[in-house]
C-alpha positions as CSV (number, residue, x, y, z in Angstrom):
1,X,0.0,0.0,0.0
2,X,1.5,3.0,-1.2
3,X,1.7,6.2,1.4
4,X,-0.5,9.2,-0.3
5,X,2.8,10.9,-1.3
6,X,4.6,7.9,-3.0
7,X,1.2,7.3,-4.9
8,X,1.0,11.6,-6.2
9,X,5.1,11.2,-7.1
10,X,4.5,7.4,-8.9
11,X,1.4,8.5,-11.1
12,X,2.6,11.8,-12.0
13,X,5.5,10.2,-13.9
14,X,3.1,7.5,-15.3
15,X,0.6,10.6,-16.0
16,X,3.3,12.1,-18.0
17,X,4.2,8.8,-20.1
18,X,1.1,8.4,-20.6
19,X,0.4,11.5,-21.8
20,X,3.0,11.5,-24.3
21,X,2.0,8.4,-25.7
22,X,-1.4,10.2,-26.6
23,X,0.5,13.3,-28.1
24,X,2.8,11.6,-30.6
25,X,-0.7,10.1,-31.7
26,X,-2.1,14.0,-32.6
27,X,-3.2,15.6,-29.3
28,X,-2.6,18.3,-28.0
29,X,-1.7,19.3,-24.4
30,X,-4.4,21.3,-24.0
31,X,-6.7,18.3,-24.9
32,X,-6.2,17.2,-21.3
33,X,-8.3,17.6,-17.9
34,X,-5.2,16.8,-15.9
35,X,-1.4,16.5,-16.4
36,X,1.4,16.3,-14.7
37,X,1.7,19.4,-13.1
38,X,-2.1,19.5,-11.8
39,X,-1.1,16.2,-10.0
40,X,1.4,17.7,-8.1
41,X,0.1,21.1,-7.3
42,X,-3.8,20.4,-7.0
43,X,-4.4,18.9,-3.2
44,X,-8.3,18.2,-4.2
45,X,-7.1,16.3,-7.0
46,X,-4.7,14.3,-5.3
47,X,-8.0,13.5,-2.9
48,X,-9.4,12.1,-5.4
49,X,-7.2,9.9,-7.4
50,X,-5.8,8.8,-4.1
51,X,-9.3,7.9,-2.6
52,X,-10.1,5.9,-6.2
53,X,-6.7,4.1,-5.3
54,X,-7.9,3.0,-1.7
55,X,-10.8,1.5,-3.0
56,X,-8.6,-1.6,-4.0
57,X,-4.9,-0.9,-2.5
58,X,-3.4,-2.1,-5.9
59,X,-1.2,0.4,-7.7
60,X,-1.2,-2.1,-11.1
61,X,-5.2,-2.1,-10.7
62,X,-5.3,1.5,-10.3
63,X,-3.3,2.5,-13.3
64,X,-4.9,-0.6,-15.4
65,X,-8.5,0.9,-14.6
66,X,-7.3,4.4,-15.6
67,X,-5.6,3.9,-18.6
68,X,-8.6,1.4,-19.6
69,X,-11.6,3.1,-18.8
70,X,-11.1,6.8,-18.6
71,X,-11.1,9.0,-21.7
72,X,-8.1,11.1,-21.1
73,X,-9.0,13.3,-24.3
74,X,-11.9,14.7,-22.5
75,X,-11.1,14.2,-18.5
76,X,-10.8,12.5,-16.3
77,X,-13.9,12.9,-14.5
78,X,-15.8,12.1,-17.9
79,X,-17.3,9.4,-17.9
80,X,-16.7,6.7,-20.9
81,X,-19.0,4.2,-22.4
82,X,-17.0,1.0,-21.6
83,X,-17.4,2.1,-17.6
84,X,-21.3,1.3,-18.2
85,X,-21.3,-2.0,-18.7
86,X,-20.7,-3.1,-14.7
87,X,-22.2,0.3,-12.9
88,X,-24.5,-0.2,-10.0
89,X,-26.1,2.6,-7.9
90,X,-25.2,3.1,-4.5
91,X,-26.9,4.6,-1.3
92,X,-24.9,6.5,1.2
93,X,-25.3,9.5,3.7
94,X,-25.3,13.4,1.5
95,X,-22.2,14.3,3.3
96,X,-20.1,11.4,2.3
97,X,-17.0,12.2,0.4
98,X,-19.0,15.6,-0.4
99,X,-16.0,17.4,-1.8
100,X,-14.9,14.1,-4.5
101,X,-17.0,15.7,-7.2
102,X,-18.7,11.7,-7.5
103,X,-21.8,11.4,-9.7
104,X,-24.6,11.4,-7.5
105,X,-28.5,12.7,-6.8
106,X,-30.5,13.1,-4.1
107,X,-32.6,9.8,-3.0
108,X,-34.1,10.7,0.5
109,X,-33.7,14.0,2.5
110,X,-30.2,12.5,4.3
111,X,-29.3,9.9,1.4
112,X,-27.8,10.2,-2.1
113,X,-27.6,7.6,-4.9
114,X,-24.1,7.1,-5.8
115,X,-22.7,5.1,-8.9
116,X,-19.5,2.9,-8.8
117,X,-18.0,0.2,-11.2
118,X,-17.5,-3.1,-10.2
119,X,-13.4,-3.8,-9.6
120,X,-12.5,-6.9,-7.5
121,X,-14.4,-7.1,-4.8
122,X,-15.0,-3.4,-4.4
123,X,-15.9,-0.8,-6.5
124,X,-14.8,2.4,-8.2
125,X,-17.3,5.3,-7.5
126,X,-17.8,7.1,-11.0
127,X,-16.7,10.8,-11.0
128,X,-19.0,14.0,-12.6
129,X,-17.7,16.3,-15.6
130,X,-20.3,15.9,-17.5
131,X,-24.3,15.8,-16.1
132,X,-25.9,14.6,-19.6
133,X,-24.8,11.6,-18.8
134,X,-26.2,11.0,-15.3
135,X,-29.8,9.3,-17.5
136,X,-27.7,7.2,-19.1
137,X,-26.0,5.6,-16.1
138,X,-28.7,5.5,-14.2
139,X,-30.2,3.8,-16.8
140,X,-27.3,0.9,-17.2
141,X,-27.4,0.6,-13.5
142,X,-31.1,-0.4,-12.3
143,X,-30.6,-3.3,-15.5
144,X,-27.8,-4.0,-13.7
145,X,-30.0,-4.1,-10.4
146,X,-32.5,-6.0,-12.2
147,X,-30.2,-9.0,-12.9
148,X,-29.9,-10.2,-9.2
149,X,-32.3,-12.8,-8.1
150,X,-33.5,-11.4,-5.1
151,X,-36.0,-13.1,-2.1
152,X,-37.9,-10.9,0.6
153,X,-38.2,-12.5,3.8
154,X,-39.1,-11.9,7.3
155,X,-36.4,-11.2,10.1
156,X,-36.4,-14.2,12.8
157,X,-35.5,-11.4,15.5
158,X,-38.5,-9.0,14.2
159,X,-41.5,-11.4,12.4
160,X,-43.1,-8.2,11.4
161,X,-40.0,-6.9,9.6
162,X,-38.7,-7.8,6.3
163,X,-35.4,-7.9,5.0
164,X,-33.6,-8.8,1.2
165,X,-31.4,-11.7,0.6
166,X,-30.1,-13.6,-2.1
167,X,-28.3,-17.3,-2.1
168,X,-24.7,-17.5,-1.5
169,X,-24.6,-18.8,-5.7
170,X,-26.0,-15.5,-6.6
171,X,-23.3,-13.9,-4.3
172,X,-21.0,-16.0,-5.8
173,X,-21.6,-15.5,-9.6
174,X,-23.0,-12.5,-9.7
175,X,-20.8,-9.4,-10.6
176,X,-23.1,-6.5,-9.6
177,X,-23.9,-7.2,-6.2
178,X,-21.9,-4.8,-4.1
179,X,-24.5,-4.4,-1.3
180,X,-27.9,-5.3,-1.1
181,X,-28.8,-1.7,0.0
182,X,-29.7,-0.3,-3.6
183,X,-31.2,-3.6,-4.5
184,X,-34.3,-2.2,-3.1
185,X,-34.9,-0.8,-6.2
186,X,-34.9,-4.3,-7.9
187,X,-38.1,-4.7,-9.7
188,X,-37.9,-8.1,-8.3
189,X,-38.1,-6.6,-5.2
190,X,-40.6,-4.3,-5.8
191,X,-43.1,-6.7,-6.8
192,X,-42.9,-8.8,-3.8
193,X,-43.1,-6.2,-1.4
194,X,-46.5,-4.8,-3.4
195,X,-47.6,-8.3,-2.9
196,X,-46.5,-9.0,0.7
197,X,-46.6,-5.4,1.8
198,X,-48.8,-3.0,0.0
199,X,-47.8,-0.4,-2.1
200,X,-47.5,1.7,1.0
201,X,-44.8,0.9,3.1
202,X,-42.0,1.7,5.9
203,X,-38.4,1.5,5.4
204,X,-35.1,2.0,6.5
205,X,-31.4,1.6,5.5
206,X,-29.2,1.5,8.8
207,X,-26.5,0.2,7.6
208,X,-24.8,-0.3,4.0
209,X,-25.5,-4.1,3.7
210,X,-29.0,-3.6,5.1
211,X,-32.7,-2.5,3.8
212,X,-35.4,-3.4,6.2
213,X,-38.8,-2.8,5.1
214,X,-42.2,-2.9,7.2
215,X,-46.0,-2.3,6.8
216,X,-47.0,1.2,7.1
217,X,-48.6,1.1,10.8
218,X,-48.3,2.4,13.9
219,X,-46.7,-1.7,15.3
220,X,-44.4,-1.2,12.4
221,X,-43.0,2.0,13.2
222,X,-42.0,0.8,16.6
223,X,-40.8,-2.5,15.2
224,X,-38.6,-0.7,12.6
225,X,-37.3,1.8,15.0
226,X,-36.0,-0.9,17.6
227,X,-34.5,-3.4,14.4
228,X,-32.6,-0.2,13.7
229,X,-31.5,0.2,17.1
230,X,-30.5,-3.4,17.1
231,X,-28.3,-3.2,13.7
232,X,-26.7,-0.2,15.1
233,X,-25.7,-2.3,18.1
234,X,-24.6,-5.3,16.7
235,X,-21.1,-6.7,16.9
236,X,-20.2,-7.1,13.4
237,X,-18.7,-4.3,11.9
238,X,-20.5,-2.1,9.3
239,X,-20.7,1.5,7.8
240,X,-23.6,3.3,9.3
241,X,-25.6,5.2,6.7
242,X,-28.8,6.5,8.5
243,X,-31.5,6.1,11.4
244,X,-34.1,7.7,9.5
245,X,-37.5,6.3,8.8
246,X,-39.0,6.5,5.0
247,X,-42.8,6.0,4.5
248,X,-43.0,4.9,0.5
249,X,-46.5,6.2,-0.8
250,X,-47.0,4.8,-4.2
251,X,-43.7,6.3,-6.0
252,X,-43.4,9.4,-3.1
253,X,-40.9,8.9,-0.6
254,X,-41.7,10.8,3.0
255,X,-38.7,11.2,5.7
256,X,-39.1,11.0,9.2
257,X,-36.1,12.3,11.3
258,X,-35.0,9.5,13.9
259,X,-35.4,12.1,16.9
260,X,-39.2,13.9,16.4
261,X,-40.5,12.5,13.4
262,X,-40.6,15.6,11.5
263,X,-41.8,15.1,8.3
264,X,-40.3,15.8,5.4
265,X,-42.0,15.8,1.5
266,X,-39.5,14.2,-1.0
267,X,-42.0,14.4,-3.9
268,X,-41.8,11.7,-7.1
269,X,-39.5,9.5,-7.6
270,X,-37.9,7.4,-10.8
271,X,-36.4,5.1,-8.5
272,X,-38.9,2.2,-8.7
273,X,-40.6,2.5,-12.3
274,X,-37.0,1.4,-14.0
């Protein structure tokens, strides 16, 4: 694991080589979102291309995935079409890594929907330059969603609550589960908890491996509230992303902070006609 320093001096070499590579082809210098220089001089920009390289630890990855899947004519941060094909959304908290510049829109009135590609057993979370291209990802990503075989069951700690799970095969061979947060938005899923639930219902999102969804009543407010408190409590070691309460009404989402239950009007949503 390369130190944040070694990492800026090692890729702005490789930047450079690079670089040059693409100007004895034609380009110019000026065709280029970052270059050497920028790497060394811009601390936001080391942030970022330092952060992309935690996400697997491997130098060789890092540069592979770079030279492979960014479009260097246009920018980094643009995204290119070969980046699609494994891109899944992601939920997590508004304030998380607010500054990266990451693709990303508002889901709830503390969550965003983030988008990564699928490297290793990770991900790569996809970068903004260019915001016509937000549909289209979006797009690619609930099919991605759509492709894992997902089951809604009841919790044996909570009978009234229900939680999504898939089979350790479909862990195994599939490439775009990263979580099962987002997979709420699995049509799958969505038809299952119209049929078991309603098309009014309670949920929450604790944790990042974890949805838990309930009936819209007063028994599963209290039920949902305490399964939070007990994922929040539990041994095993996850990223928190929110104690907030969200009442689904048809394709509205309503949020309900975890203190007073003020409510707050999300409005329509595209999240669950994909």
């Amino acid at each position: 694991m390369l130190r944040k320093r070694q990492f800026i001096d090692k890729f702005a070499i490789d930047i450079e080589k690079i670089q040059s590579k693409y100007i004895r082809e034609g380009f110019k210098e000026s065709d280029f979102a970052i270059n050497r220089e920028k790497i060394i001089e811009e601390e936001k920009l080391q942030d970022i291309l330092y952060d992309i390289y935690l996400n697997d630890g491997d130098y060789r990855i890092f540069k592979k995935t770079f030279k492979s899947k960014l479009n260097f004519k246009k920018g980094i941060l643009d995204i290119d079409k070969s980046i699609h094909e494994n891109v899944v959304p992601i939920v997590r908290k508004k304030d998380f890594m607010k500054e990266g510049n990451l693709l990303r829109e508002s889901f709830t009135s503390d969550l965003d929907i983030l988008y990564g590609e699928r490297v290793g057993d990770g991900y790569q979370l996809l970068l903004n330059r260019n915001e016509n291209n937000l549909s289209e990802v979006r797009k690619l990503a609930y099919k991605n969603q759509n492709k894992v075989e997902l089951t809604l069951g009841t919790s044996y700690k909570f009978p009234d609550i229900y939680l999504i799970s898939c089979s350790e095969e479909n862990i195994r061979t599939n490439d775009f589960i990263i979580d099962l947060t987002p997979n709420l938005f699995n049509k799958s899923i969505q038809r299952q908890i119209k049929k078991e639930i309603g098309e009014n219902y309670l949920f929450a999102i604790p944790t990042e491996t974890l949805t838990i969804i309930t009936k819209d009543t007063p028994q599963g407010m209290k039920s949902l509230k305490d399964a939070i408190n007990y994922s929040n409590d539990s041994d095993e070691v996850q990223e928190q992303v929110s104690k907030n309460i969200y009442r689904c009404i048809k394709d509205s989402i309503i949020s309900y902070d975890e203190t007073n239950c003020v409510k707050v009007e999300i409005g329509k949503r595209p999240y669950f006609k994909i």
